[in-house]
Backbone as a printed PyTorch tensor [residue, N CA C, xyz], in Angstrom:
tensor([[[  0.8430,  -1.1570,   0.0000],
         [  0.0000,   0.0000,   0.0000],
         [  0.8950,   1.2290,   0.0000]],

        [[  0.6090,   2.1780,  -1.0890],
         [  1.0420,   3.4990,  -1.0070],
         [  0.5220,   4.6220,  -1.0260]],

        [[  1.5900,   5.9450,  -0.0330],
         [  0.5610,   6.8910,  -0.3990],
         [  0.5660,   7.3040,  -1.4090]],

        [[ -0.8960,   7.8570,  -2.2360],
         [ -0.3580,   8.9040,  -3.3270],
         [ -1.0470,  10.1500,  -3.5810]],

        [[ -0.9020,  10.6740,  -4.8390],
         [ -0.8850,  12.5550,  -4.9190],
         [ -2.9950,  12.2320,  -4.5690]],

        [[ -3.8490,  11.3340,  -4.5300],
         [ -5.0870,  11.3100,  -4.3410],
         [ -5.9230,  12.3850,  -2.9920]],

        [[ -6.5410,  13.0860,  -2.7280],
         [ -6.8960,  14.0810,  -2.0560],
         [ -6.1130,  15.2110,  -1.6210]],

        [[ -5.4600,  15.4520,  -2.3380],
         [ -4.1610,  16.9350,  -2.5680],
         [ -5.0480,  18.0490,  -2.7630]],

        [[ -5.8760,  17.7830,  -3.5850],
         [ -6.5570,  19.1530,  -4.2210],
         [ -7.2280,  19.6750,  -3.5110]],

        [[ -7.9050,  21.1820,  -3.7260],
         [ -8.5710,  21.8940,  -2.7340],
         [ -9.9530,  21.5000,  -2.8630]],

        [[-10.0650,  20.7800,  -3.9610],
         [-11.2820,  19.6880,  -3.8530],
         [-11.6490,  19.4010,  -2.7290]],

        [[-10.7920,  18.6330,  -2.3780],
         [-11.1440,  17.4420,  -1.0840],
         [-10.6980,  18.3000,   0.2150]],

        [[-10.7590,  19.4520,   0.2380],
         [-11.1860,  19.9840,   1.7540],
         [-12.4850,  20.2830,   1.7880]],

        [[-12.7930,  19.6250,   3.4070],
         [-14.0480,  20.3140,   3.8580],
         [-13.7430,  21.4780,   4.8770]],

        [[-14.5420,  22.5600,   4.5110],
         [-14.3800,  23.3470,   5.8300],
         [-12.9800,  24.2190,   5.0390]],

        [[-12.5000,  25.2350,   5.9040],
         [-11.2140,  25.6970,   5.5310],
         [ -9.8060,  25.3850,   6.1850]],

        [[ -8.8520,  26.0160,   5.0270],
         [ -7.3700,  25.5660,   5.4670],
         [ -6.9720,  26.6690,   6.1170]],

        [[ -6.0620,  26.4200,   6.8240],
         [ -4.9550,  27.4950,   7.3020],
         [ -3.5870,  26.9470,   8.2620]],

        [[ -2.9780,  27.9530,   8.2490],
         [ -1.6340,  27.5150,   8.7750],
         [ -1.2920,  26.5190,   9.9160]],

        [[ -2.3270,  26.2110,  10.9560],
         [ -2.8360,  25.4350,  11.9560],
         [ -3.1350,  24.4370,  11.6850]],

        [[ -2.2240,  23.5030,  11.2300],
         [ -2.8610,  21.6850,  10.9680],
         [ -1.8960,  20.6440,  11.5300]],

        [[ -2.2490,  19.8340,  10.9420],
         [ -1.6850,  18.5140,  11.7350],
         [ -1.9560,  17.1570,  11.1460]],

        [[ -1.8400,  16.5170,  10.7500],
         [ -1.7860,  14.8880,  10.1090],
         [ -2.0320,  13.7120,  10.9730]],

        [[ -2.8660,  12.9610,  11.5140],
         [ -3.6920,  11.8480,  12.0320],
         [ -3.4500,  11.0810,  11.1600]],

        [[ -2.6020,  10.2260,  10.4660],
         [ -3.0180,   8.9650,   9.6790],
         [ -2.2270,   7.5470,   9.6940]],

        [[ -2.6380,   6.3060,   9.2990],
         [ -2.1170,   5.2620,  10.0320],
         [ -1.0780,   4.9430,   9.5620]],

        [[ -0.6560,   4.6140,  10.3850],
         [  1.3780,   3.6490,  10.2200],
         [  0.9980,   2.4020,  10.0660]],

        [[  1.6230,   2.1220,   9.3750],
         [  1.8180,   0.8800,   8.5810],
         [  0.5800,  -0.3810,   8.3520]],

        [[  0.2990,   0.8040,   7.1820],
         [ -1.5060,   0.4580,   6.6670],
         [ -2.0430,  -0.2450,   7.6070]],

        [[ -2.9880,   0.0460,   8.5620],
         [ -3.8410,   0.1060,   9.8000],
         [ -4.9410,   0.7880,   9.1780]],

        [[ -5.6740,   0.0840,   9.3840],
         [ -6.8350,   0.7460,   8.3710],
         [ -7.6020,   2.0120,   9.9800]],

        [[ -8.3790,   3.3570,   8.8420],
         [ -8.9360,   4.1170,   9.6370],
         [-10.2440,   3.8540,  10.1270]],

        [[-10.5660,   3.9440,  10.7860],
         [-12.1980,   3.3480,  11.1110],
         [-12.9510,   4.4480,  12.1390]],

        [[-12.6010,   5.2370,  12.6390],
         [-13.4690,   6.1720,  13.3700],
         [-12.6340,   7.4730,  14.1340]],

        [[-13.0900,   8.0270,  14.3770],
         [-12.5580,   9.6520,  14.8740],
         [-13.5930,   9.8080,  16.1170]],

        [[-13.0260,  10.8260,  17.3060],
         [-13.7870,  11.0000,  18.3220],
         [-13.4810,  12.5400,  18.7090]],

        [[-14.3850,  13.7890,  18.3360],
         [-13.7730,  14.6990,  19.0480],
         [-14.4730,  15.3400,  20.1160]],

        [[-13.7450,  16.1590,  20.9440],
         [-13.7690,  16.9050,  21.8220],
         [-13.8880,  18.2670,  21.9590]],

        [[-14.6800,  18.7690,  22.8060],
         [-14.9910,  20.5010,  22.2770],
         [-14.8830,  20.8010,  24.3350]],

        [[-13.9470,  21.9380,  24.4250],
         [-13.9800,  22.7780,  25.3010],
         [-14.2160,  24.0940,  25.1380]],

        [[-15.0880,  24.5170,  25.9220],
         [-15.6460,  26.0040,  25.3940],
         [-16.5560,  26.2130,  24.1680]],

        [[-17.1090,  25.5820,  23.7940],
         [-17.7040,  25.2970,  22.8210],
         [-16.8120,  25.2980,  21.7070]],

        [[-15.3080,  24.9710,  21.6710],
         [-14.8060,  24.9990,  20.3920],
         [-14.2130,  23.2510,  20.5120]],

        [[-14.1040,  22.7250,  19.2710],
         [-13.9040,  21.6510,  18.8570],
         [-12.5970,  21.1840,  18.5540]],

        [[-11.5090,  21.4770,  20.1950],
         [-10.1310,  21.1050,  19.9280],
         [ -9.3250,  19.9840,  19.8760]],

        [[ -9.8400,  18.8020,  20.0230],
         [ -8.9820,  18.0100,  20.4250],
         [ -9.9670,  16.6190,  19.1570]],

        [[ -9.2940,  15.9730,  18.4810],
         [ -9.3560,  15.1130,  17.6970],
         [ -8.6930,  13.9500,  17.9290]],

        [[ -9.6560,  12.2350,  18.1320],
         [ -8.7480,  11.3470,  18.1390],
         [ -8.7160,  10.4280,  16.8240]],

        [[ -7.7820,   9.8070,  16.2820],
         [ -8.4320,   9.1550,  15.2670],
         [ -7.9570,   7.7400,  15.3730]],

        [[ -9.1350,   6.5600,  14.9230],
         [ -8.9510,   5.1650,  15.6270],
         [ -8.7670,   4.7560,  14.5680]],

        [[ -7.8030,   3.4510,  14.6010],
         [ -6.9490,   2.2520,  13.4800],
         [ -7.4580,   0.9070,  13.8460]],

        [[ -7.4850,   0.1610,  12.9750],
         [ -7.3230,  -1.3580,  13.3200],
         [ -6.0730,  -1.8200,  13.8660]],

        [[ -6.0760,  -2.5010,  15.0910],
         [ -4.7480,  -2.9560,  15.1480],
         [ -3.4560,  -1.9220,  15.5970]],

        [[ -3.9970,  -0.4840,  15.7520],
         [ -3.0420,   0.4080,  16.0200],
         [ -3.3980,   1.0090,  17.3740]],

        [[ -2.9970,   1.3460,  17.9850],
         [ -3.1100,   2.6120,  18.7350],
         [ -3.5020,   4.1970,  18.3580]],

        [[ -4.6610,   4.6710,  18.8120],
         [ -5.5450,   5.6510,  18.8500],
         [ -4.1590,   6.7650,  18.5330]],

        [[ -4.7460,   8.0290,  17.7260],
         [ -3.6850,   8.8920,  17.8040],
         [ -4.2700,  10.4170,  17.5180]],

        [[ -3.7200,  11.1270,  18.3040],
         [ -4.8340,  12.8360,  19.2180],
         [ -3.9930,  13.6680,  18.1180]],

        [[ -4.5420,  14.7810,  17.8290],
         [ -4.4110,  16.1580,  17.8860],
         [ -4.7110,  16.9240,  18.8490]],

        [[ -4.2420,  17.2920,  19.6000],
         [ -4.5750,  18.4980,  20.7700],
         [ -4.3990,  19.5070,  20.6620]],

        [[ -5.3980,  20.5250,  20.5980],
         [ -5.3400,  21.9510,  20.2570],
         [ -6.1660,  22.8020,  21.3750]],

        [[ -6.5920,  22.0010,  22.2820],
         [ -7.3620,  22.6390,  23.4660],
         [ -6.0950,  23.0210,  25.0030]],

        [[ -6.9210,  24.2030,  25.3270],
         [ -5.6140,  24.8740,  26.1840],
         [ -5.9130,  23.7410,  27.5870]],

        [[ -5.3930,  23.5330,  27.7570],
         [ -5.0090,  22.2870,  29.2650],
         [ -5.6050,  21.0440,  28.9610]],

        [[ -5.6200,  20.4390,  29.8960],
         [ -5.9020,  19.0260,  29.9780],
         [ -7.1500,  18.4870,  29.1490]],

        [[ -7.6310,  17.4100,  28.5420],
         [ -8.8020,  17.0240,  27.9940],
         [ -9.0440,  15.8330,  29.0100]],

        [[ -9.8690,  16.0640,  29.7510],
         [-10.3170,  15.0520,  31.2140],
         [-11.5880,  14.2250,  30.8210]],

        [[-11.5700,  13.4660,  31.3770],
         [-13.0170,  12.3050,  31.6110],
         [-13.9230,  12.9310,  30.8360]],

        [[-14.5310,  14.1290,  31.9580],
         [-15.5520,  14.3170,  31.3660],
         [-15.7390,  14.9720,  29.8490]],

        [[-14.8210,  15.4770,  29.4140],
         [-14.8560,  15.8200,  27.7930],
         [-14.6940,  14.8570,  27.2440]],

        [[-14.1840,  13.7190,  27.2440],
         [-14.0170,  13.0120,  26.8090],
         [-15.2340,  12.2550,  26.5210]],

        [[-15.8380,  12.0040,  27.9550],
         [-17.4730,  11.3320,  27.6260],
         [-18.6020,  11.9810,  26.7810]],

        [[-18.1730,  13.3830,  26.9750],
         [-19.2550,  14.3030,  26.1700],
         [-18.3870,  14.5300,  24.5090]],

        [[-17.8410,  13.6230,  24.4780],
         [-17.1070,  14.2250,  22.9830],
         [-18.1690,  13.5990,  21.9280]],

        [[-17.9040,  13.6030,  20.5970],
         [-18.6150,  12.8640,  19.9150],
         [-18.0670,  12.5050,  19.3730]],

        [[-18.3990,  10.8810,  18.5180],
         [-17.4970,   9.5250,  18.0900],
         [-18.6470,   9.2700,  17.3690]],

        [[-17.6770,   8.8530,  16.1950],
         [-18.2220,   7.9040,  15.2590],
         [-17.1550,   6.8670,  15.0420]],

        [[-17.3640,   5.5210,  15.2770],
         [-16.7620,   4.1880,  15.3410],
         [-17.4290,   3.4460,  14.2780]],

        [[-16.7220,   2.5390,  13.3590],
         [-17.2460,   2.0260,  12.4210],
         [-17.2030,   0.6660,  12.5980]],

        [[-17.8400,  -0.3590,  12.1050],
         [-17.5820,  -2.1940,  12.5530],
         [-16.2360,  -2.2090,  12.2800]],

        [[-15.7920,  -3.4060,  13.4680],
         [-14.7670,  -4.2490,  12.8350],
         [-14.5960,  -4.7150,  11.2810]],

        [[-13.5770,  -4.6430,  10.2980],
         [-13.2710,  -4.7420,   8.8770],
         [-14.1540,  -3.5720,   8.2190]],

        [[-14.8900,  -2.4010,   8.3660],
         [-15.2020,  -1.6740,   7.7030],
         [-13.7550,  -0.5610,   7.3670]],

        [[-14.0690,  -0.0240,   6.2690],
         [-12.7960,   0.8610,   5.4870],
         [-13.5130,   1.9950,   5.0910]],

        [[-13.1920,   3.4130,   5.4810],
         [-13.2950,   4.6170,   5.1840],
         [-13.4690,   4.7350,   3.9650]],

        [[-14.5100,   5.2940,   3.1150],
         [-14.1740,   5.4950,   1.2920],
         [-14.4840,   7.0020,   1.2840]],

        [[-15.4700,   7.5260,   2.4150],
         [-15.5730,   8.7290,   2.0130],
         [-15.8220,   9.9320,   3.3510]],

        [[-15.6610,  11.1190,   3.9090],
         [-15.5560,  11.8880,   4.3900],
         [-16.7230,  12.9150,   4.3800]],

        [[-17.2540,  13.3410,   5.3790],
         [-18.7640,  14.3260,   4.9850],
         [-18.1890,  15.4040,   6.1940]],

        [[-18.9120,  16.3640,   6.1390],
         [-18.7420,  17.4660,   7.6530],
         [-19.7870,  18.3880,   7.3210]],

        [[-20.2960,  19.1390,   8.5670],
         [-21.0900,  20.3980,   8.3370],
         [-20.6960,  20.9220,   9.0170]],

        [[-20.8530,  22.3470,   9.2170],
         [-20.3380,  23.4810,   9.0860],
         [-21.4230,  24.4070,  10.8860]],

        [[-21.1810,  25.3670,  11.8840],
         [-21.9610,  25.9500,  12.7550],
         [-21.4650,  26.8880,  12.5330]],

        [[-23.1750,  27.7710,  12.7650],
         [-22.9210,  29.0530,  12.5750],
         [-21.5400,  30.1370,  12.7810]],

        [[-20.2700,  29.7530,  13.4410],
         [-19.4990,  30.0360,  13.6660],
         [-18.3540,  29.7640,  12.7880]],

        [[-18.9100,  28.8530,  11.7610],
         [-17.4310,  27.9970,  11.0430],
         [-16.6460,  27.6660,  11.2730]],

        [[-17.1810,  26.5720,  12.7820],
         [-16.5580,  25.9420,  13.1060],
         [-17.1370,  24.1130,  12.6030]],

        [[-16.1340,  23.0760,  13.0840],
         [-16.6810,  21.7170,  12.5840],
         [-18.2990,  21.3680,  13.2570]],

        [[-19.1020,  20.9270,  13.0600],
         [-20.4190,  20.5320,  14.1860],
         [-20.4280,  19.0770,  13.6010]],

        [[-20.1240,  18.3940,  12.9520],
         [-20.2910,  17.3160,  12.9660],
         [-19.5770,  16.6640,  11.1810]],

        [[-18.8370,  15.0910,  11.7950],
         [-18.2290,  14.5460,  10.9540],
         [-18.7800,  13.2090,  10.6110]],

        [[-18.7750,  13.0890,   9.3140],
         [-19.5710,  11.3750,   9.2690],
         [-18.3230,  10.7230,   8.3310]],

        [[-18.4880,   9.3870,   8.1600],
         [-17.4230,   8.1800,   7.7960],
         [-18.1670,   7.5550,   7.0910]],

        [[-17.8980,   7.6170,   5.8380],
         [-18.8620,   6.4500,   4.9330],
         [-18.1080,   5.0930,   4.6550]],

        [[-18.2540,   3.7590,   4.2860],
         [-17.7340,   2.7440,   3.9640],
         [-18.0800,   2.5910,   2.5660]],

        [[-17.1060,   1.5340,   2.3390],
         [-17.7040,   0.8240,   0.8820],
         [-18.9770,   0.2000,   0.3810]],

        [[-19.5420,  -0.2220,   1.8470],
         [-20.8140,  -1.0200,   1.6270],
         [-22.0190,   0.1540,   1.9040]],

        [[-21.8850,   1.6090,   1.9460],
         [-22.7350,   2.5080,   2.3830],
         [-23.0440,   2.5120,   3.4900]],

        [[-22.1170,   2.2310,   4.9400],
         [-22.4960,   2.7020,   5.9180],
         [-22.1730,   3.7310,   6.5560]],

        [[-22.8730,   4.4380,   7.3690],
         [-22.2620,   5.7300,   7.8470],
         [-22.0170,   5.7660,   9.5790]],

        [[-20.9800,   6.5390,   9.9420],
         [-21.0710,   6.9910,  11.2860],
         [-21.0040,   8.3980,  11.4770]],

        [[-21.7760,   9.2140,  12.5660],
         [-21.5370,  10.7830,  12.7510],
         [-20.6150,  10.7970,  14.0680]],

        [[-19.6750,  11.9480,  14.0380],
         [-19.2160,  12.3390,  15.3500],
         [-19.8100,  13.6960,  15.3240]],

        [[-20.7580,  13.7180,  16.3210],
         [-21.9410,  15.1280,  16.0670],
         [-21.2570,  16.1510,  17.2850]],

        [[-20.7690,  17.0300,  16.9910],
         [-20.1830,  18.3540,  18.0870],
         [-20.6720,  19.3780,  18.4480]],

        [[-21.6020,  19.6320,  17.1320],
         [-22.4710,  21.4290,  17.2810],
         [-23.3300,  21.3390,  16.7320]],

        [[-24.2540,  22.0590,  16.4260],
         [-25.6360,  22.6790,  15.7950],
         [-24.6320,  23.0330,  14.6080]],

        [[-25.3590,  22.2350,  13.0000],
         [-24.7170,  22.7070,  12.4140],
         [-25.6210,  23.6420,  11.1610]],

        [[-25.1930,  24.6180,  10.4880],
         [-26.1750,  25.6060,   9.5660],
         [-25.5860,  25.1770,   8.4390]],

        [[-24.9680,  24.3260,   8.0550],
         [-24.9030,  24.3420,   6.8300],
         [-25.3710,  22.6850,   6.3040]],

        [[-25.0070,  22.2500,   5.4580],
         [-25.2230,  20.5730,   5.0080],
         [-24.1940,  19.9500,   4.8650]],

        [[-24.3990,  19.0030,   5.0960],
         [-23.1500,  17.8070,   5.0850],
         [-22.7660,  17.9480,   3.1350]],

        [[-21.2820,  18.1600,   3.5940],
         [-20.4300,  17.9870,   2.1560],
         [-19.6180,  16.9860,   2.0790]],

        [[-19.7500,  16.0020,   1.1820],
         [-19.1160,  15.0480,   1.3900],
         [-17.7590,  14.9790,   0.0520]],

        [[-16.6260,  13.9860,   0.0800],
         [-15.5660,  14.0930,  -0.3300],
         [-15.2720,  12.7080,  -0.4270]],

        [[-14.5010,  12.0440,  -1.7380],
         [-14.9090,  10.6810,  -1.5970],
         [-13.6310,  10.2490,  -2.3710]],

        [[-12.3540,   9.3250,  -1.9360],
         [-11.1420,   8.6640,  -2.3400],
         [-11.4320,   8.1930,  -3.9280]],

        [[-10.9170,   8.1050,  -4.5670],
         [-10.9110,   7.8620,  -5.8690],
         [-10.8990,   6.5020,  -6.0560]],

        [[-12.0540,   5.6210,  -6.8250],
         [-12.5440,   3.9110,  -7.0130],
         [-11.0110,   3.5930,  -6.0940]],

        [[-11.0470,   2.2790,  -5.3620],
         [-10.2250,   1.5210,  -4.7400],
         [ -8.9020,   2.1470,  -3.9650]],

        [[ -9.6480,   3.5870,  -3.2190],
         [ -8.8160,   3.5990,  -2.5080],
         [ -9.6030,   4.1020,  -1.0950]],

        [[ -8.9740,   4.0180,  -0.1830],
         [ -9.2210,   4.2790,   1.0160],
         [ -9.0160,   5.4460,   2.0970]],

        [[ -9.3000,   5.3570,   2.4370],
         [ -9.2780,   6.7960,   4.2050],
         [ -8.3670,   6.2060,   4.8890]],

        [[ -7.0580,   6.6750,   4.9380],
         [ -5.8160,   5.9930,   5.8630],
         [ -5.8120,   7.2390,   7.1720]],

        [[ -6.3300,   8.2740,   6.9390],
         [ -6.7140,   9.2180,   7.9460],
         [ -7.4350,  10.5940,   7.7920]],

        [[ -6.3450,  11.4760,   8.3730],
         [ -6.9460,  13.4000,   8.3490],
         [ -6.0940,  14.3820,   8.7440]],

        [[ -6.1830,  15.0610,   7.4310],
         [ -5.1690,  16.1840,   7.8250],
         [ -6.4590,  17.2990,   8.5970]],

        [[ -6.0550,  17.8460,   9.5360],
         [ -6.5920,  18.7220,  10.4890],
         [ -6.5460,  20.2310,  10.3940]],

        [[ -7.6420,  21.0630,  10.0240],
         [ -6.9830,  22.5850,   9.9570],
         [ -7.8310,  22.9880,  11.1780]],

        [[ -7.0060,  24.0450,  12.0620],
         [ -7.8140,  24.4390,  13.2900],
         [ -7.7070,  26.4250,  12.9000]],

        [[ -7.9600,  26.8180,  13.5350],
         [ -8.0630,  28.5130,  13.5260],
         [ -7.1620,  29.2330,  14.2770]],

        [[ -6.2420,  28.4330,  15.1560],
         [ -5.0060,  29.0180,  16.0840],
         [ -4.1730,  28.1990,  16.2110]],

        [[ -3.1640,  28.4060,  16.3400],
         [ -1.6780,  27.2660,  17.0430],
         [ -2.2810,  26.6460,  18.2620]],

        [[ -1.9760,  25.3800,  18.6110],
         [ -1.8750,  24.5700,  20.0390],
         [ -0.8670,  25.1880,  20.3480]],

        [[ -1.2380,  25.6000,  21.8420],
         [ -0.3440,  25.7570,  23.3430],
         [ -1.0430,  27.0050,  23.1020]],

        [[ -1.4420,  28.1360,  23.0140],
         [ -1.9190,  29.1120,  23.2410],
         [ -2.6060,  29.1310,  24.5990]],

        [[ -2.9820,  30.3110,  25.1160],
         [ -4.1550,  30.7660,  26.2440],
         [ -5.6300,  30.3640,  25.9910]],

        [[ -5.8870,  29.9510,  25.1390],
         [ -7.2430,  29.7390,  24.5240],
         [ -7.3070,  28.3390,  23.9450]],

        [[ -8.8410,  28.2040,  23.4450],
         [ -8.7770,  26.5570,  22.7600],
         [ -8.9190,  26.7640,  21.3240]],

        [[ -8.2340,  26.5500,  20.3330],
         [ -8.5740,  26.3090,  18.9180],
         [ -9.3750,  25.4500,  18.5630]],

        [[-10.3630,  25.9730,  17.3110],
         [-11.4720,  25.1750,  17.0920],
         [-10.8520,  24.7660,  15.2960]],

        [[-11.3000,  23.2820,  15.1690],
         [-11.4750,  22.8030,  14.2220],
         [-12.4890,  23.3470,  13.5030]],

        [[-11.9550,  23.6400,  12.0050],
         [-12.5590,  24.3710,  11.3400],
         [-12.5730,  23.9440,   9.1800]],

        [[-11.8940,  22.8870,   9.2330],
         [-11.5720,  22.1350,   8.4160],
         [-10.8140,  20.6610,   8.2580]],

        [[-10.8780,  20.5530,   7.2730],
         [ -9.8400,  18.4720,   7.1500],
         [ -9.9480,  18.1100,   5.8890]],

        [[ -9.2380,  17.6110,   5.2940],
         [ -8.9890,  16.3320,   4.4210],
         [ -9.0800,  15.2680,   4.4570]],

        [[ -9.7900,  13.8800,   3.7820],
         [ -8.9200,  13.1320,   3.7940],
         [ -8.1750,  12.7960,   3.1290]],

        [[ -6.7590,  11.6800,   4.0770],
         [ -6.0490,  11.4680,   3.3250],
         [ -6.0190,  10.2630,   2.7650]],

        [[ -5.9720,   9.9890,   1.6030],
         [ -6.3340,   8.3420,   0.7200],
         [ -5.2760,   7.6260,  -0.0530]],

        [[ -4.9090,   6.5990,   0.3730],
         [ -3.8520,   5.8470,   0.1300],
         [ -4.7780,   4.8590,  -0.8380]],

        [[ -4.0680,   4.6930,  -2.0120],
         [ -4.7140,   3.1840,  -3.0570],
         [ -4.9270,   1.7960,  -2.2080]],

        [[ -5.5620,   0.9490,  -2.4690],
         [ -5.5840,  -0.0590,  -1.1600],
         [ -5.4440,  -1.3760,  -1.9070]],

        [[ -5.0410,  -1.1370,  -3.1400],
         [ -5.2860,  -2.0340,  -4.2540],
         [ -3.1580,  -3.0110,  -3.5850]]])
């Protein structure tokens, strides 16, 4: 499995880019299967994203600790065991920030990780025939470590051929 030039384009962002990102995606083809995020302050900083067979792996962009209870109140979308990412959706809150992410499979199933009230419609973004969601590049609205929490405000995915 390799990566290649497949979701580069400004096509395949949802939401917007900016200098504030970060890369979530699996080591040594681990397939992607679900994302869980976290919102402090009502902003949507902290992103986990889950592998088969791998260990879970964060973006943290929220100012201090992400504890229990955010964690329980985060929202997750988890997909079955052997399901494979083909396509990427998000909508948009009045703020433009993320409110919610869904995970499509090959066989048409979906999961939401729902965060906010969202005003706009789900846009979806979809790997090119036979390839897959190996993860997510992350755009937030501020640097991590700041005084404040950065909110997710865009993503990619990223799609490796699976052939």
């Amino acid at each position: 499995m390799s990566l290649g030039r497949a979701g580069e384009g400004e096509e395949m962002v949802l939401g917007q880019t900016t200098d504030y990102h970060t890369s979530l995606i699996a080591l040594s083809g681990h397939d992607f299967y679900g994302l869980q995020i976290a919102v402090r302050r009502h902003r949507p900083c902290q992103v986990r994203a889950f592998f088969h067979d791998a260990p879970p792996r964060a973006a943290q962009y929220c100012f201090g600790r992400v504890t229990q209870r955010h964690v329980t109140e985060a929202g997750s979308g988890i997909l079955d065991a052997g399901e494979r990412v083909n396509g990427v959706a998000a909508c948009f809150t009045a703020t433009d920030r993320v409110g919610a992410v869904r995970l499509y499979t090959f066989s048409g199933e979906a999961v939401t990780a729902r965060v906010g009230n969202c005003v706009t419609e789900f846009r979806t973004v979809w790997c090119e025939r036979g390839w897959t969601v190996q993860g997510l590049q992350l755009y937030f609205d501020r640097p991590a470590g700041g005084l404040s929490h950065a909110s997710l405000v865009g993503m990619r995915p990223l799609c490796v051929d699976s052939a």
